[in-house]
N, C-alpha and C positions, 0 to 999 in steps of 0.2 A: 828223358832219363827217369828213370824209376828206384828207390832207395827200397831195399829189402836188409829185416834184420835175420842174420841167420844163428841159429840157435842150436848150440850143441856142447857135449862137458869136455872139460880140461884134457883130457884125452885126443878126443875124438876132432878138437877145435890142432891143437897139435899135427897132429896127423894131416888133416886137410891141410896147413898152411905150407908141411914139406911137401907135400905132394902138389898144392895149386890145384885143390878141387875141393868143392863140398859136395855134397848129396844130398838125396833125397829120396822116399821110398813113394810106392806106386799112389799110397794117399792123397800124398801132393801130387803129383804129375800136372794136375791141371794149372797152379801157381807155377810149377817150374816151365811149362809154355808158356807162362807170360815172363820171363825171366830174356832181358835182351844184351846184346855186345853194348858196350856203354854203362848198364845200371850199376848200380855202386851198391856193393853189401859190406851191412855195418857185421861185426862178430860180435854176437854176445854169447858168454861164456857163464849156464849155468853154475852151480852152487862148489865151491863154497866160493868162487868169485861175485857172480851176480853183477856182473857188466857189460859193458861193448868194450872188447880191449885194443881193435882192428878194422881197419878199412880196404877196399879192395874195388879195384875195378871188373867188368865181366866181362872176357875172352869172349867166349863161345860155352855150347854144351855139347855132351852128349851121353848117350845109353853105351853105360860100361858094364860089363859081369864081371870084371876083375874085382877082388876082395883090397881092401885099402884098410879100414876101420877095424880096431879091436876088436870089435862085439860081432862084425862080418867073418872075421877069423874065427871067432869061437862059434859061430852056427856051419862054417863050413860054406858060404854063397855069398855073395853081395846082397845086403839090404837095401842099399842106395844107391841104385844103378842110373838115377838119373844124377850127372853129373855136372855141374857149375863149374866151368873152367876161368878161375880169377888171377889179376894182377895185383901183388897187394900194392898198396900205396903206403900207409903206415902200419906195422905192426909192432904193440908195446913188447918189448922184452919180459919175454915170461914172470919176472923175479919182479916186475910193476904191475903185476895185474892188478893183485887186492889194492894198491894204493893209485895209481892212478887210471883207472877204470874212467868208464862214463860212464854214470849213472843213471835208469830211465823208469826205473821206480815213478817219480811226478807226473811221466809224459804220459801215462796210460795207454802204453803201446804192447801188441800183443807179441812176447818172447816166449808161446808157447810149442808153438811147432818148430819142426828146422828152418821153415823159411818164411817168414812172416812179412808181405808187405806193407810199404805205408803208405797210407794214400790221403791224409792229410796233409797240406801244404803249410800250414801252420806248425804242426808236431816236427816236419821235416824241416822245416828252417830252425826250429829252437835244438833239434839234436845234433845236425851239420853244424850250427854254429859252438857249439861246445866243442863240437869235433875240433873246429878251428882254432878255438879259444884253448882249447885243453890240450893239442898237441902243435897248433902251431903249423900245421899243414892246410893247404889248399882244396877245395873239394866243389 
């Protein structure tokens, strides 16, 4: 199993969680191959939140052209046609984000693209177990 943090705004994290997908554009494509049924993606939720506020198991994928995302709507095509099809397991109630967030500022992990893996076994045990710690759920 493989832990991926997936990275995208208050919007756009919204959207994927009704729908039960995230994306990613052709950049990534090579990360989202290595994306398997079983891996677990953490949500983090840039600014003004700046945390993981969500947990999710991974379905399957695939290559969609259908528009889902705000900013796909306003270009008129899908940017993110590679698509992550997840189960959530926890997702904080929108109105907890800013206060009970997890935090990952310390861990020096990369939340810069949409889907960033980790491949530290150390970093991945100290963030699951906050996970634990901080919501109380299994992972």
């Amino acid at each position: 199993m493989n832990v991926w943090i997936v990275t995208g705004s208050p919007l756009n994290l919204k959207t994927s969680l009704q729908k039960a997908r995230w994306g990613v554009n052709k950049r990534l494509k090579n990360s989202w191959e290595k994306v398997f049924k079983g891996d677990l993606l953490l949500f983090y939720v840039t600014s003004p939140v700046c945390g993981i506020v969500g947990v999710a198991s991974v379905e399957g994928k695939a290559e969609e052209n259908n528009i889902l995302w705000h900013d796909e709507a306003v270009v008129g095509r899908a940017i993110y046609p590679y698509r992550i099809i997840f189960k959530p397991l926890f997702i904080l109630d929108e109105e907890k984000w800013e206060t009970d967030k997890i935090v990952v500022k310390d861990l020096n992990v990369s939340v810069r693209a949409g889907l960033n893996s980790l491949r530290n076994p150390e970093t991945v045990e100290k963030l699951l177990d906050r996970v634990r710690k901080s919501w109380g759920i299994k992972v």
